[in-house]
Structures are given as C-alpha cells and as structure tokens.
C-alpha positions in Angstrom: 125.8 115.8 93.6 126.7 112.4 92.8 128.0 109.6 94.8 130.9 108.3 94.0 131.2 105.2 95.9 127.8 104.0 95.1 128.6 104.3 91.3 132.2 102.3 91.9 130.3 99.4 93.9 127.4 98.8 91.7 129.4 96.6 89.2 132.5 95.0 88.2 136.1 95.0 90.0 134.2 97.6 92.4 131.4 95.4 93.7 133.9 92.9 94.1 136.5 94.2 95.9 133.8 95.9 98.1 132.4 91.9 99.3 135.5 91.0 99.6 136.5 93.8 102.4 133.0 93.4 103.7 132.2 97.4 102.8 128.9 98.7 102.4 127.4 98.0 98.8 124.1 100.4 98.1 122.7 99.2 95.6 121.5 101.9 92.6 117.8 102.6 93.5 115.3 102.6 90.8 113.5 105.8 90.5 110.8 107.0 88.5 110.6 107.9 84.4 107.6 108.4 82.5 105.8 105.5 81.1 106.7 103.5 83.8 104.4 100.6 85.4 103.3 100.7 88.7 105.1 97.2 89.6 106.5 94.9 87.0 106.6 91.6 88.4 104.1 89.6 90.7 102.9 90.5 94.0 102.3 88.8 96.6 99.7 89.6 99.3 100.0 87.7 102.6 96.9 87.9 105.7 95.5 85.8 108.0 93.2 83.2 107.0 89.5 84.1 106.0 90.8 87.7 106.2 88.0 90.0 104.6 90.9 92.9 104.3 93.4 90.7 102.9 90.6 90.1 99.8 89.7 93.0 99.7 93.5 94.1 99.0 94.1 91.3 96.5 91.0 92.6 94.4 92.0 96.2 94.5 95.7 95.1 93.2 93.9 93.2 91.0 92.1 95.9 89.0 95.4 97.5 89.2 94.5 99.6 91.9 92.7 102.7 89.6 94.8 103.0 87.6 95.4 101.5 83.8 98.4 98.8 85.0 97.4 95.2 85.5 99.2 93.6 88.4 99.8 89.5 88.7 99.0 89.1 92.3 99.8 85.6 94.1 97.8 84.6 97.5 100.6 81.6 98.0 103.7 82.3 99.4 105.5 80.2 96.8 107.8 82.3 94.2 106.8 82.5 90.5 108.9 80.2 88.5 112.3 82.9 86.6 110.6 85.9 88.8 111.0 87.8 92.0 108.6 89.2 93.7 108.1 92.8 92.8 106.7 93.3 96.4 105.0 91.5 99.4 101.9 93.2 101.3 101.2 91.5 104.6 97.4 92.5 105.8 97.2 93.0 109.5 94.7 94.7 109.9 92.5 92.3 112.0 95.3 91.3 114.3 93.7 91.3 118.1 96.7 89.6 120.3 101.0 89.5 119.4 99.8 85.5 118.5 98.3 86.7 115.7 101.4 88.0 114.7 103.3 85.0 113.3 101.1 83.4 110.9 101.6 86.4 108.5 104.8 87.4 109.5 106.5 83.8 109.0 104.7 83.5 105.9 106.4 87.1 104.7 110.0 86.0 106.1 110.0 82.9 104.2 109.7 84.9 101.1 112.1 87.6 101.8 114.7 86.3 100.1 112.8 86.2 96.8 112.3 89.8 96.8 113.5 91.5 93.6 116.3 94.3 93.2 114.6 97.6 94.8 111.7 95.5 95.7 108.8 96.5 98.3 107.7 95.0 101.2 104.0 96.6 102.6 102.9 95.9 106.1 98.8 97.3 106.6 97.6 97.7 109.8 95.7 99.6 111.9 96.6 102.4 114.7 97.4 101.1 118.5 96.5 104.5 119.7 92.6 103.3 119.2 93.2 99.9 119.7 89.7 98.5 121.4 92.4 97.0 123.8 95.5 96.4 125.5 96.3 92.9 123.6 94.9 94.7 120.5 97.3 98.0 121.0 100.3 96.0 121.5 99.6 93.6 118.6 99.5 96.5 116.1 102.2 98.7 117.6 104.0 95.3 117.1 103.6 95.5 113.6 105.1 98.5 113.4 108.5 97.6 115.3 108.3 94.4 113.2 108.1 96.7 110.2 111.1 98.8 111.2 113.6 95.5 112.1 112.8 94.2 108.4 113.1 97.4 106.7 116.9 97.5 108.0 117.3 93.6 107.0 116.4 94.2 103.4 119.5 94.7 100.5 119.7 95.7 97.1 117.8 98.8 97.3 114.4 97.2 99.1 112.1 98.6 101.4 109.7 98.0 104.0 107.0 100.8 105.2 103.3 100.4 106.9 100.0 101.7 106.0 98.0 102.8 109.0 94.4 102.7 108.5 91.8 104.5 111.0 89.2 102.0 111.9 86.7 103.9 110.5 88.1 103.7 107.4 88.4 101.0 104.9 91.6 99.5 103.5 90.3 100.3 100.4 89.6 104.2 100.8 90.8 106.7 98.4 93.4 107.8 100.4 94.9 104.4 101.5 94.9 103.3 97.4 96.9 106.9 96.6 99.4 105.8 99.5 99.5 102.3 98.6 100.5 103.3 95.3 103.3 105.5 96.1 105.0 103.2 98.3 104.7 100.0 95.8 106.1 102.2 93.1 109.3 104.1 92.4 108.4 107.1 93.1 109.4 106.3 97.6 112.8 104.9 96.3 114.2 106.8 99.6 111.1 106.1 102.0 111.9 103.6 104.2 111.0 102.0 107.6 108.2 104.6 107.5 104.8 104.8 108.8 101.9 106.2 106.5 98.8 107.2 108.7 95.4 107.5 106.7 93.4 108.8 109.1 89.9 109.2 107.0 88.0 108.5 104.4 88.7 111.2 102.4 90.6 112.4 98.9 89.2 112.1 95.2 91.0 109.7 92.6 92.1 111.7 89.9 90.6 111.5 86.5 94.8 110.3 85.5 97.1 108.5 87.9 99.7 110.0 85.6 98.7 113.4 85.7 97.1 113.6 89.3 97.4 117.7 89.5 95.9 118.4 86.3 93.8 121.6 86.7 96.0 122.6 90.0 97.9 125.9 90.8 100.7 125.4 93.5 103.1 127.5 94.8 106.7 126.5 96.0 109.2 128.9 98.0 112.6 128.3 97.8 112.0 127.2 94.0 115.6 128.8 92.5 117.4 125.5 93.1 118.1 122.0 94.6 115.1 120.5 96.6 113.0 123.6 95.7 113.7 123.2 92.0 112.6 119.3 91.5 109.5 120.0 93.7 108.4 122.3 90.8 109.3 120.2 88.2 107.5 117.3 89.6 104.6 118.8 90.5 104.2 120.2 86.8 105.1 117.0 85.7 101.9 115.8 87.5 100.0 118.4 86.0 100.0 121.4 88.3 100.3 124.9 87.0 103.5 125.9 89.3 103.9 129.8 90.8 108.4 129.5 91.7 109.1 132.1 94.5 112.4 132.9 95.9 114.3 136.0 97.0 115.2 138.8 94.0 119.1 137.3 94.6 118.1 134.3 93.1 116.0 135.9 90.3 117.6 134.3 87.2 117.8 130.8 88.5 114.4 131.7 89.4 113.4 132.3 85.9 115.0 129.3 84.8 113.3 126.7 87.0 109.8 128.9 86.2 110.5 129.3 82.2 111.5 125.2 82.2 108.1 124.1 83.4 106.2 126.5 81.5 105.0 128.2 84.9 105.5 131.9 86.8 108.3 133.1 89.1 107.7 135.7 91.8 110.3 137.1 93.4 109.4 137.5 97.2 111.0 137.9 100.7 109.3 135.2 102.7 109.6 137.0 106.1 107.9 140.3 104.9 104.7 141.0 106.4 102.5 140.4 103.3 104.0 137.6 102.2 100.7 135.6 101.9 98.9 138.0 100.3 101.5 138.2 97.4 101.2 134.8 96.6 97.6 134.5 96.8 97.4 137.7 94.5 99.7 136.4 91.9 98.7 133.1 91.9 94.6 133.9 91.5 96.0 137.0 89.1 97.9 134.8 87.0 96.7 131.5 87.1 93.1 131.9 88.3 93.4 130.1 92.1 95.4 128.4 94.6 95.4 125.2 95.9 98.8 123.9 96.8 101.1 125.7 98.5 104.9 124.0 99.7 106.9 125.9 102.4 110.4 125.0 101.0 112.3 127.7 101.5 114.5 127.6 104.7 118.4 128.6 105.6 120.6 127.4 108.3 123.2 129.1 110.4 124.5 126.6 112.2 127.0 127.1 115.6 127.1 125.5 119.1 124.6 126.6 121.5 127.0 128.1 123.3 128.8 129.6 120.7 125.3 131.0 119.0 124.7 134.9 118.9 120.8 136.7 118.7 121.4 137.2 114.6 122.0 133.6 113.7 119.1 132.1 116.1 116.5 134.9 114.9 116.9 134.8 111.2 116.7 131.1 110.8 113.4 130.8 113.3 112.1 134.2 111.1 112.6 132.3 107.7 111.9 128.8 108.6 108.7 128.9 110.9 107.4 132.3 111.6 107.6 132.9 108.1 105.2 129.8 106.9 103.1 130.8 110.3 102.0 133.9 108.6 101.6 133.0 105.5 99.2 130.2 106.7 97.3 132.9 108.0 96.6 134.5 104.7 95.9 131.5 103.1 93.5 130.1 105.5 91.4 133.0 105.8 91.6 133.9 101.9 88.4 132.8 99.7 90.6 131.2 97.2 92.2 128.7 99.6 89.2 126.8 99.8 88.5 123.9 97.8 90.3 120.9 99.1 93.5 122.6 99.3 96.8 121.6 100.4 100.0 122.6 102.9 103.1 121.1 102.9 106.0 122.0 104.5 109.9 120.8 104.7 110.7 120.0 107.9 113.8 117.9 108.7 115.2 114.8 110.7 117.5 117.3 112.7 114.0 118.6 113.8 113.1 114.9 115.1 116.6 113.8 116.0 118.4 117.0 117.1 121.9 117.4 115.3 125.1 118.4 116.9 125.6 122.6 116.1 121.9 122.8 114.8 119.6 124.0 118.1 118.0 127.1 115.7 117.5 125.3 112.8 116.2 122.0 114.8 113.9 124.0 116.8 112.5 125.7 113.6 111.9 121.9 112.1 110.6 121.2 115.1 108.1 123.7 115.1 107.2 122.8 111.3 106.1 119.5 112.7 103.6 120.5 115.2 102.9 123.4 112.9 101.2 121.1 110.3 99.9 118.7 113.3 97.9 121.7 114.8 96.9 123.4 111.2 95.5 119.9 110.0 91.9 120.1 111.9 91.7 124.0 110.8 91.7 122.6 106.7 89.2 120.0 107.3 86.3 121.8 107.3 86.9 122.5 103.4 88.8 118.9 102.4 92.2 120.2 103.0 95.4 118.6 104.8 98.6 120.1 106.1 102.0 118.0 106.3 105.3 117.9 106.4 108.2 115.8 104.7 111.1 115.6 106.5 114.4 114.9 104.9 117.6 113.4 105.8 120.9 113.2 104.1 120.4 114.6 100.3 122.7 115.1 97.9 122.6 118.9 97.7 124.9 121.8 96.7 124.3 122.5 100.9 125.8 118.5 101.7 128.3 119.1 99.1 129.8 121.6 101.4 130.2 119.1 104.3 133.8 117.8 104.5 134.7 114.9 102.8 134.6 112.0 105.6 131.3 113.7 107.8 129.7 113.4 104.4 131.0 110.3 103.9 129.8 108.6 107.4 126.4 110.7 106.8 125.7 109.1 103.3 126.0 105.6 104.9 123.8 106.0 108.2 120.7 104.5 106.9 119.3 101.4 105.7 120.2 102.2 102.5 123.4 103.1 102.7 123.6 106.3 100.6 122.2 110.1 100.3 118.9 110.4 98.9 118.3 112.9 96.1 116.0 116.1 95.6 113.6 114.3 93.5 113.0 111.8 96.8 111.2 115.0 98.8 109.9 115.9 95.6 107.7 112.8 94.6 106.7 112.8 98.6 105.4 116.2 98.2 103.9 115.3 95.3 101.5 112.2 96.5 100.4 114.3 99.7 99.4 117.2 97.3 96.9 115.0 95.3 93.8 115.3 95.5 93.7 111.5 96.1 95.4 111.7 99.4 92.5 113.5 101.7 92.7 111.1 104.2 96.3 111.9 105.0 96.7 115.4 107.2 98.9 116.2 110.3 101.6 114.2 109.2 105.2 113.9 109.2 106.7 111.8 106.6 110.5 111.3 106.8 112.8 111.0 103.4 115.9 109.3 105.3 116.1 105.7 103.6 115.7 105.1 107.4 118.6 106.8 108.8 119.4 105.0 112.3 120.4 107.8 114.3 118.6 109.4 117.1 115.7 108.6 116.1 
C-alpha cells in the first residue's frame, strides 16, 4: 500500500505547504535496484587518534570492502568540495572512560549537517556486557544511547545504527564486513537506531556480493503474499533456489510467487505434526538440500485480554511459535540441515513493546525472540545461526485494514516518519541468511525506522 502523504510532501506546493504548517515531511527513502553501488559519494571515517581500528576500517572501505565498488574515503572531518557525505563511521572501539567519548563524537556532530539525502551514519563499538570494566562498560553502553539520540536527530531519510563487535573478534571479520555493508547501503533503508551484534569470527564472503545465495536452497512459509512474497523474491534475487509454502487456500497466489522466481511451492499446514519433515523432504527431493529456512508465516486474532476467548489465544500461539518450535526440531536433527545453515524467524515490535488488544500475538513474538536466542548455541556446532527480524509498521494489505487516522498516527511514530515496506524485512532476512554473516546468531533485529514507542 502506498502512502499518500509521503508522495504529496516530497515536492512542490506539497513540501511547501507542509514547512509552512510545521507537519512532518518523510523524506522518499532510497532503496535498492540492481546495479546499484554500495555508496556513491565520499565517506568519512572518524576514531580516535592513533586508532589501530579506525585504520583498519579506512583500508577495508578502501578496497571497497570485498566487493568490486571503490569507495572515496576521507580521514578529515572537512566536506568534499559540491558533495555530501554519503556516510560517516565513527570507530569506538577502543573507548575505555565516557571522556573518550567526545573527541569522536564532536568530530561526527560537526559533520552532521553535511550528510547527504538518505545518508548513513555508523557508530562501531564494542559490547558493555564484557567490558574489562565499569568506566569501560559505561563508555560503550554510552555509544549506544549516543547512537539512538542521533538516529532520531537525522532528516531527509538518514540513519544512524551501531556495529557491536566481540572482543575477540576483529573489526574486520567476515561477519562485521557483511553487516557493515548492509547498513552503509540501501538495502537497511528502514533500519534505524539499531544495534548489530557480531558476536564471532565466523561466516564466509561469498564468491559475489551481488549474488551472495548462489548455490542455496531456502524455504519461506507464509510465501503467498506481502512480507512472505518479497522475502522469496529477494532471496532468489540473491541467488537462492526458493521452496514458497503456504496453506492449500492460498495455493494459486502460491504458484504465482513460486512460478515468478523460477522456484517450487508446497502447499502445507504449518501446525501439522510433520510439518518439518515435509519441507526437508521437498526441499532435498526437489532441489537437492536445505539450508535456509524463514518462519514467516503467522496470523493474528486480536481482542482485549479480557475480552479474549480459548480459540483466538490457542491458534495464534499454535501457528506463530509452537509451529516454528517443531519444525526446528526436524530440521536440527535432519542430516541435510547441516552445513552452515540458517533460521530466521519474523518476530515483531508488539513482541518487544506490547500493543494494546495484542496479548496472544505479542506473547507468540515474544517467544520468537527467545526462541532464536536459545536455538543459536544449538547451530553452532555446524556454522549455523538463528535470528529474528522484527517488524514495525509496514505497509501491508493487514495495515491497510487499520482505520484511516490509527494508521495514520502509526505511519508517523518513528524516526522516519512513515511505514516501511515488505521489501525492508526482506533485504534484513536476506543479509542474516548469507553465508557471510556467521558471526551474527541469537539476534533480534528490529525493521521500525526506529519507532519511539514502548520501547
């Protein structure tokens, strides 16, 4: 579904009359096409001085970070003469006390304003959790809340997010280049104000940055339509061979989506009992393995806690946790689910958050969450990772439904002022499914353009 407001504001008599009245004006976020360069202006990088990570950094952007795009990275805080910066990383990775703090943070804010349109702004640091410290553990959880202020500060479609880095592993791992890559580039348009934790060196780099699932079979539920749809078009657009499940009600959309990227449909209850085992036996049947599997599928039934009866709570905890809970089973005891695989799973904000007539379907997000937390250390043994991406507001047929001034309020309750779309989750999905992101597992990443309720 489009929005309507965002189109009026973004030019002419609209944009005018809406500075004028002092309404919000989201800007038009850039989002990714084919053929498109990772950045395409300068970047600058700012760190402490005699910073071994901050170099480090500048020579990985340098060689265009694996991939085949050159990048013009600056050191000075000084903007290129006709340019804006395309984005800024500040390194704080070696931060030991909150004094450390301001060198590289001042040097950031007095560049802020030279940030291009849908421009990036990167904080790297390192986890407070296993700070060395208490000075240490408050500097770098400081980064963090410094990260989340800026992030709501930024116009015209920018964002801020962090990298955390382990301190066993190097700025430069696999893992950290696949996630700095995704958040420098179009592709986390509606990822905002977010923390990425790379918790290990792990993850391969793909023989094509372009085409990072080449050789991959993946299987989505919920596949007929909306977010389910663009996660198996994006993931065959990276390369993967793509197995679309949903119920036999949605068989023909089903076909569609499956026909359109040249992969297979099965049609599938999710709650029955052997579930798993009919995906792993079409997937290795048909496509000869399985390696990625996305938990998309999910309903609500939505009423007041008081007002909720056994039928409504049951079938939305059946489909949207027990469901992936047994199917996990299968695949992690099956042979074929073994070489570096993958599990991600749709959780939701509501499950972080809470939402007002939602107690079933925020309890089963809920449980998504520490699902994937708890199911992380069981894949590591053979390279693989479990997450979850956790979506706000997006423009859906479901949001559609939502009356006219809710949806309204909803679409403008986050930094970026506006509903993100399918393809947002999608290109999410797709980064933590690449072989390139190892070092990523247990995570919740939200797709909420920083919404700034609850939580």
């Amino acid at each position: 579904m489009s929005d309507g407001y965002t189109q009026f504001v973004s030019g002419g008599f609209g944009k005018t009359l809406a500075k004028k009245l002092g309404l919000p004006q989201p800007a038009k976020l850039r989002r990714f096409k084919n053929g498109q360069a990772l950045v395409e202006a300068p970047v600058l990088v700012v760190g402490k001085t005699n910073s071994a990570d901050t170099d480090a950094i500048s020579s990985l952007l340098l060689a265009g970070l694996g991939g085949t795009d050159s990048i013009d990275v600056r050191r000075q805080a000084i903007a290129p003469t006709g340019f804006k910066w395309a984005a800024i990383v500040a390194v704080l990775t070696d931060v030991t006390t909150p004094a450390d703090l301001s060198e590289v943070l001042l040097a950031l804010g007095s560049q802020v304003r030279s940030l291009g349109y849908c421009g990036r702004i990167v904080f790297v640091t390192r986890p407070a959790a296993l700070a060395p410290d208490p000075a240490t553990a408050a500097a770098r959880n400081a980064v963090i809340g410094a990260m989340r202020s800026a992030a709501k500060e930024l116009r015209n479609g920018a964002t801020a997010n962090a990298l955390e880095i382990a301190d066993d592993t190097a700025p430069t791992s696999t893992s950290a280049v696949s996630a700095l890559r995704f958040v420098l580039s179009a592709k986390s348009a509606f990822v905002d104000g977010q923390v990425i934790r790379v918790s290990r060196e792990a993850g391969q780099a793909p023989t094509s940055w372009d085409r990072p699932l080449e050789g991959k079979v993946a299987v989505v539920t919920g596949a007929a339509q909306g977010i389910g749809a663009a996660i198996a078009r994006t993931l065959a657009r990276d390369g993967a061979k793509v197995v679309a499940v949903d119920v036999p009600a949605a068989g023909e959309s089903l076909a569609a989506v499956a026909n359109s990227i040249k992969g297979t449909a099965l049609q599938l209850d999710i709650t029955a009992a052997d579930a798993g085992q009919r995906i792993i036996d079409h997937a290795v049947s048909r496509h000869g393995g399985l390696d990625i599997v996305v938990h998309n599928a999910g309903i609500t039934r939505d009423k007041l806690l008081a007002n909720m009866d056994e039928s409504k709570w049951d079938s939305v905890i059946a489909v949207n946790i027990e469901s992936q809970l047994r199917m996990n089973q299968a695949f992690l005891s099956s042979e074929y689910f073994t070489h570096a695989p993958r599990i991600i799973s749709l959780a939701s904000t509501s499950g972080i958050a809470g939402n007002r007539g939602q107690t079933n379907y925020g309890a089963s997000k809920a449980g998504v969450i520490a699902m994937v937390a708890a199911t992380a250390p069981l894949l590591e043994a053979v390279d693989g990772t479990a997450n979850a991406v956790a979506p706000g507001f997006i423009e859906t047929k479901m949001t559609a439904k939502i009356p006219f001034a809710t949806r309204e309020v909803a679409r403008r309750l986050n930094s970026l002022q506006q509903g993100g779309q399918p393809v947002d989750v999608a290109e999410t999905i797709a980064f933590l499914a690449s072989p390139a992101s190892g070092g990523i597992s247990g995570e919740t990443i939200r797709v909420c353009g920083q919404n700034m309720v609850g939580a």
